[in-house]
C-alpha positions in Angstrom: 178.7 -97.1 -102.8 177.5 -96.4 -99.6 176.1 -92.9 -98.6 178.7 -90.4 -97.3 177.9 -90.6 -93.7 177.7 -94.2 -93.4 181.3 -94.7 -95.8 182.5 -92.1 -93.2 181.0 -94.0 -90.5 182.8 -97.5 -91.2 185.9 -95.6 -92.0 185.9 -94.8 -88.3 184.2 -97.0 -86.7 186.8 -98.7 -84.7 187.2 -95.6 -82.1 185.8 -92.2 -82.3 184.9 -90.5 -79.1 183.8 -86.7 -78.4 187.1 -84.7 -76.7 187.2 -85.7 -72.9 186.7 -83.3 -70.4 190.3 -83.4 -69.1 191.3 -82.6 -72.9 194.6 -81.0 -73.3 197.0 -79.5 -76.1 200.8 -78.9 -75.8 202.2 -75.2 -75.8 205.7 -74.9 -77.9 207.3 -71.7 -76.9 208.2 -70.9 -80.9 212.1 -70.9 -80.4 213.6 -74.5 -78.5 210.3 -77.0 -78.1 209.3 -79.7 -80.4 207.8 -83.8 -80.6 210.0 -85.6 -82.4 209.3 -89.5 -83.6 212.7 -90.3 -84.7 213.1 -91.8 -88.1 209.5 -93.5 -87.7 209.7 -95.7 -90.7 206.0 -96.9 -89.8 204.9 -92.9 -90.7 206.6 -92.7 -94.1 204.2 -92.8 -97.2 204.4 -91.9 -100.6 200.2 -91.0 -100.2 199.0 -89.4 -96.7 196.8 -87.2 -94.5 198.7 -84.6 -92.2 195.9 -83.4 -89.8 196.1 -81.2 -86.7 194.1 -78.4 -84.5 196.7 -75.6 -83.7 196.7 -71.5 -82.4 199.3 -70.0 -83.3 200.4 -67.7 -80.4 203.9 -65.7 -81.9 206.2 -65.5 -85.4 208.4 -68.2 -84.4 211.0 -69.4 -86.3 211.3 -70.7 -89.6 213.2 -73.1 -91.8 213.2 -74.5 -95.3 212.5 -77.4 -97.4 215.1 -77.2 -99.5 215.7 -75.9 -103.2 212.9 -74.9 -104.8 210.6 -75.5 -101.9 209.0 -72.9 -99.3 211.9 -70.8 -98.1 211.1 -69.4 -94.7 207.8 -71.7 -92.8 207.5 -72.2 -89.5 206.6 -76.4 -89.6 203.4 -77.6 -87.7 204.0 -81.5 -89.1 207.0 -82.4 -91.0 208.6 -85.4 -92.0 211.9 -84.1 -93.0 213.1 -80.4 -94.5 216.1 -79.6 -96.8 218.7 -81.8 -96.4 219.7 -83.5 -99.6 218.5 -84.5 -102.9 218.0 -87.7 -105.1 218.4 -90.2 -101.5 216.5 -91.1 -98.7 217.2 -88.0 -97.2 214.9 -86.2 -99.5 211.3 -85.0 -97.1 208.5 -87.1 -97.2 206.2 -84.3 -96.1 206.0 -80.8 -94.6 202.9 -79.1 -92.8 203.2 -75.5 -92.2 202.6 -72.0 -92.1 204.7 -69.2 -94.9 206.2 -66.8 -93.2 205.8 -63.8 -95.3 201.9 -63.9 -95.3 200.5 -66.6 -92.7 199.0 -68.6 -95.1 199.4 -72.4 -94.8 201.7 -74.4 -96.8 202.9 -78.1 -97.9 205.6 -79.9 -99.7 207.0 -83.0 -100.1 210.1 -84.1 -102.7 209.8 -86.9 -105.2 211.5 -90.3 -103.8 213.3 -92.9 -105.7 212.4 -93.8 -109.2 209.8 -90.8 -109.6 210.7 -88.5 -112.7 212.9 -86.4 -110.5 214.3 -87.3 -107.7 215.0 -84.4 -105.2 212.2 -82.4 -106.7 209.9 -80.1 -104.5 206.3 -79.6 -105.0 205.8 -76.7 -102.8 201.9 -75.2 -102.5 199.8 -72.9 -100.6 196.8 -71.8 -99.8 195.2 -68.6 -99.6 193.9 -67.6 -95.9 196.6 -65.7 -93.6 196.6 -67.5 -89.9 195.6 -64.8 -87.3 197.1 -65.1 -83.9 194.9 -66.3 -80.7 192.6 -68.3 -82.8 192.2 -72.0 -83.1 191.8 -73.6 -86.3 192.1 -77.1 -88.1 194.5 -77.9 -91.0 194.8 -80.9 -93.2 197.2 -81.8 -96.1 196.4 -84.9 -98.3 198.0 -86.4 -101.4 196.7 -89.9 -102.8 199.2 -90.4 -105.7 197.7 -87.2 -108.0 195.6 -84.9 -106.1 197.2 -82.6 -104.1 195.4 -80.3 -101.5 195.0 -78.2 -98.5 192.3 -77.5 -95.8 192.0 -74.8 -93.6 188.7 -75.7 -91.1 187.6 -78.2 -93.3 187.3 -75.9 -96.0 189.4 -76.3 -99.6 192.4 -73.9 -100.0 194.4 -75.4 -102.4 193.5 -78.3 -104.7 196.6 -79.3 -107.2 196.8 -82.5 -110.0 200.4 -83.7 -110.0 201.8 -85.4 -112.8 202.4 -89.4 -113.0 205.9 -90.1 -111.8 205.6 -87.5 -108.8 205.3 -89.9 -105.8 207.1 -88.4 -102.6 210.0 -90.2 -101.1 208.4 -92.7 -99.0 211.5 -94.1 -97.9 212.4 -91.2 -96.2 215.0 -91.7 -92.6 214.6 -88.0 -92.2 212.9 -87.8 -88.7 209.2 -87.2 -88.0 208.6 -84.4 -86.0 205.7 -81.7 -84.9 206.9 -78.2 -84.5 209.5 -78.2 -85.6 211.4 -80.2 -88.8 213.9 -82.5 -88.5 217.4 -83.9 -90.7 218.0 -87.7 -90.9 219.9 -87.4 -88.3 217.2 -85.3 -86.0 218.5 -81.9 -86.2 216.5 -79.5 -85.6 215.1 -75.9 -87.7 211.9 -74.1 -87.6 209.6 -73.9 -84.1 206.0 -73.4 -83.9 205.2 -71.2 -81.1 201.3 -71.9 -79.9 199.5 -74.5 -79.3 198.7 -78.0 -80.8 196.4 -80.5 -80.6 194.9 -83.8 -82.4 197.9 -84.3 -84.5 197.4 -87.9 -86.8 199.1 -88.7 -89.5 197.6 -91.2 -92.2 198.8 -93.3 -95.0 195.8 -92.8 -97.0 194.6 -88.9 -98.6 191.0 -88.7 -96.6 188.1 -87.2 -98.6 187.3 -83.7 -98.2 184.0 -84.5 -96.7 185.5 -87.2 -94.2 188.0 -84.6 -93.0 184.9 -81.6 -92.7 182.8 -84.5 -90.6 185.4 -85.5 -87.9 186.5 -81.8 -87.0 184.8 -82.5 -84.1 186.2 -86.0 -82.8 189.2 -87.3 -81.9 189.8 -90.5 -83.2 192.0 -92.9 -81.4 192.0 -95.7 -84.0 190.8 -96.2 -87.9 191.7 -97.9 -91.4 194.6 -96.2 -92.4 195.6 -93.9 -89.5 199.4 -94.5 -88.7 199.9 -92.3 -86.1 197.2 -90.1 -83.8 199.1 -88.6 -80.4 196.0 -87.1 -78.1 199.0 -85.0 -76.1 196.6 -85.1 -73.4 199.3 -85.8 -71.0 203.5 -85.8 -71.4 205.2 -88.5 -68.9 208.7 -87.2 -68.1 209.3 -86.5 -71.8 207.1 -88.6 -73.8 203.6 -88.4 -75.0 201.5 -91.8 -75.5 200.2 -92.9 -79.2 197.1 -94.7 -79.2 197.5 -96.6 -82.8 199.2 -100.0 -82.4 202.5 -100.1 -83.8 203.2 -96.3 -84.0 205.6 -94.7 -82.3 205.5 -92.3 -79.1 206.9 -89.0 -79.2 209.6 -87.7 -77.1 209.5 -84.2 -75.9 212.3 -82.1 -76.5 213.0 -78.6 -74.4 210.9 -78.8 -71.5 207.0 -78.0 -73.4 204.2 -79.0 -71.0 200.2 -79.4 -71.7 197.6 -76.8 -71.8 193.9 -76.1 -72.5 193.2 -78.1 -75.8 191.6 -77.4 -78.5 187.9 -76.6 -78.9 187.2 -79.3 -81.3 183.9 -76.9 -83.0 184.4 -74.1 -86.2 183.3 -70.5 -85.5 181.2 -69.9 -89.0 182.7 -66.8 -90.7 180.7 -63.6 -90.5 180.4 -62.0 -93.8 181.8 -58.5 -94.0 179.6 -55.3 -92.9 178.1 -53.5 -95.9 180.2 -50.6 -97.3 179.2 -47.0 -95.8 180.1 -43.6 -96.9 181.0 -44.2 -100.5 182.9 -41.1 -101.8 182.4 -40.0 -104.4 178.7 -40.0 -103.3 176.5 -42.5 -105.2 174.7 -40.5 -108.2 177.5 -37.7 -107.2 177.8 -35.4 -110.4 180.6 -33.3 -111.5 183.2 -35.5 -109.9 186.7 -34.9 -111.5 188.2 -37.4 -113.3 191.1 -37.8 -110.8 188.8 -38.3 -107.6 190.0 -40.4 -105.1 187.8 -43.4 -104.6 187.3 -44.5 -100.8 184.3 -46.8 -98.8 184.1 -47.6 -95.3 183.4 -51.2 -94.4 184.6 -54.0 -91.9 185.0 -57.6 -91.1 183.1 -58.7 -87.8 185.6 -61.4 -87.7 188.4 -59.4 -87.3 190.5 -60.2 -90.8 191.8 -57.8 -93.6 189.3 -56.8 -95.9 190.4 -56.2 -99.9 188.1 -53.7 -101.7 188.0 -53.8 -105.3 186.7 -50.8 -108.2 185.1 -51.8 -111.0 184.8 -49.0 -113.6 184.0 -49.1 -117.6 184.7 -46.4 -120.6 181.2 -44.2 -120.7 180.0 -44.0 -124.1 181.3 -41.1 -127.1 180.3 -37.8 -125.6 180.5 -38.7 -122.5 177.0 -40.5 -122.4 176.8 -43.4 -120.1 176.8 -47.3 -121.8 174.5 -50.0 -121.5 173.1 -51.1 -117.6 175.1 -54.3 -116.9 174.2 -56.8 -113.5 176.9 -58.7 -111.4 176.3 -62.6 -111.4 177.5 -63.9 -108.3 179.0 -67.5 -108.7 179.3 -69.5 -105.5 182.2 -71.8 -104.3 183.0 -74.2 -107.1 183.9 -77.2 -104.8 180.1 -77.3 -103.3 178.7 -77.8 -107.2 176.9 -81.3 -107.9 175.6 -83.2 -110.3 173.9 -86.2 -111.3 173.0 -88.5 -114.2 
C-alpha cells in the first residue's frame, strides 16, 4: 500500500489548487435561501462523503428527518428529510446542525431491500457550533462505518449492522441549506455562510479528509458533485465535476467572503484559580460548597468535574492515588 500522503496524493491528483484570491462563500439569510440540485440522481449513493466549510451566523430554522430521526436540525447538506417511508422517497442523507445544543448531526434511512426500509439512523456528535466562527464538517458512511468530523477531527464514529444501506435510489431533491421533499419542497434554512460544499460517492479516510482542509478540489476519483459558489449567474452556481448538476439559487442569496480554508488549533483551558475550599483547608464542613475559577481562551463552555473518595474509619485519610491521563483513542497505532 502506498504511504498516506502519496495514496492521498493520487486520490487527488487530477485537480487540487490552493483557494483563489477572489474566493467567495454564499450567505443564506436562515429563514427563505437555499441551493437546490433537483432530484440529482447522479448524487444519490447508498456509501458517501458530505463535506463543507460553513459559519453559522443565527438559530435559523429547523426541520426533521422523519420518525425516529433528528427532530428539530437546521440542514447544511441534505439529500431528502421526512417525507415517507419504505419508497424512494425515503432520505438518502442529511448534514446538519441539532437544534437544542449546536452539535452537528447526520442521518440517512435504509433504502429498498435493507432490513428495514424506512428506518433512520440518526447520530451526533459532541462539540456545540459557536456563532461567528468558521469550521469544516464531514459525514461519511462506506457500507458499515458511520462517522462525523468536526475540523478534521473524529466526533462520532458508529458500526452499522449488515442490511443497513441508505436508500440510494432516493428522487427526494438534493439541496444545501435547506432540505428538500421529492417534489422540492422546502423545511429547515441555514442562516450563515457556506463554502466548498462536495459531495462523494465513496466514505474518504479520516486522514484524507484532515489533509485537504486546506484545498479545494475541483475534480477526483469518486467526487460527484463539488460547487466552488465563487460566483452565482442570475440564479445558478457552476459545478466543476463533469456530469453533475448546477445548483439553482432560490430566494435571492448572493456571494460573500469565503471561507479561510486553515484550522485555528484549540487553546487548552486556563489552569483553575481560587479553589474554595482552600487546598490543605482544614475544618471544612461536610456541606461546603465546592467552586474554582478557570476559563477557555477559546471562548467555549467549560464543564468542571469533583472527584471525591470515602476517607478511611475515623476519619483518617485512604491511600495516595495518581490520575492517568489517556490520550485521544483515534491517534493510537500499532504495528507487527
Amino acid at each position: 500500500m502506498l504511504p498516506r500522503r502519496l495514496l492521498l496524493a493520487a486520490v487527488l491528483a487530477a485537480a487540487l489548487a490552493a483557494p483563489a484570491a477572489a474566493q467567495t462563500g454564499l450567505r443564506l439569510n436562515g429563514s427563505s435561501q437555499y441551493v437546490t440540485f433537483g432530484a440529482a440522481p447522479t448524487l444519490s449513493s447508498p456509501t458517501f462523503t458530505l463535506e463543507l466549510w460553513f459559519k453559522r451566523e443565527g438559530a435559523g430554522a429547523t426541520t426533521s428527518t422523519g420518525t425516529g430521526g433528528h427532530g428539530a436540525a437546521v440542514p447544511l447538506i441534505a439529500k431528502g428529510r421526512g417525507e415517507a417511508d419504505g419508497d424512494t422517497r425515503d432520505m438518502n442523507y442529511f448534514l446538519g446542525i441539532r437544534a437544542s445544543d449546536g452539535v452537528l448531526v447526520a442521518d440517512y434511512e435504509e433504502g429498498t431491500g435493507q432490513t428495514q426500509p424506512g428506518l433512520n439512523h440518526p447520530i451526533a456528535g459532541v462539540t456545540s457550533i459557536q456563532t461567528g466562527v468558521w469550521y469544516h464538517a464531514a459525514a461519511t458512511f462506506d457500507g458499515r462505518n458511520y462517522r462525523l468530523y468536526l475540523n478534521g477531527v473524529l466526533e462520532k464514529d458508529t458500526l452499522m449492522a449488515v442490511g443497513r444501506l441508505p436508500q440510494g435510489a432516493s428522487i427526494q431533491h438534493a439541496s444545501l441549506g435547506s432540505a428538500l421533499t421529492s417534489t422540492g419542497a422546502a423545511s429547515g434554512y441555514f442562516a450563515g455562510v457556506i463554502d466548498e460544499p462536495r459531495v462523494w460517492s465513496v466514505a474518504r479516510p479520516g486522514a484524507g479528509i484532515r489533509d485537504s482542509l486546506v484545498l479545494q478540489i475541483a475534480t477526483a476519483s469518486g467526487l460527484v458533485g463539488r460547487w466552488a459558489l465563487d460566483a452565482v449567474s442570475g440564479t445558478s452556481t457552476a459545478t466543476t465535476v463533469a456530469g453533475a448538476p448546477a445548483g439553482t439559487v432560490a430566494g435571492g442569496a448572493v456571494t460573500t467572503t469565503g471561507a479561510p480554508f486553515s484550522i485555528t488549533p484549540a487553546q487548552a483551558p486556563n489552569a483553575p484559580s481560587a479553589p474554595s475550599p482552600a487546598n490543605l483547608a482544614t475544618g471544612v464542613a461536610t456541606n461546603a460548597d465546592l467552586s474554582v475559577t478557570t476559563s477557555d481562551p477559546d471562548g467555549g463552555n467549560l464543564t468542571v468535574t469533583y472527584y471525591g473518595r470515602p476517607v478511611g474509619a475515623g476519619g483518617t485519610a485512604g491511600p495516595d492515588f495518581t490520575y492517568v491521563i489517556i490520550p485521544d483513542t483515534q491517534y493510537y497505532t500499532s504495528s507487527m
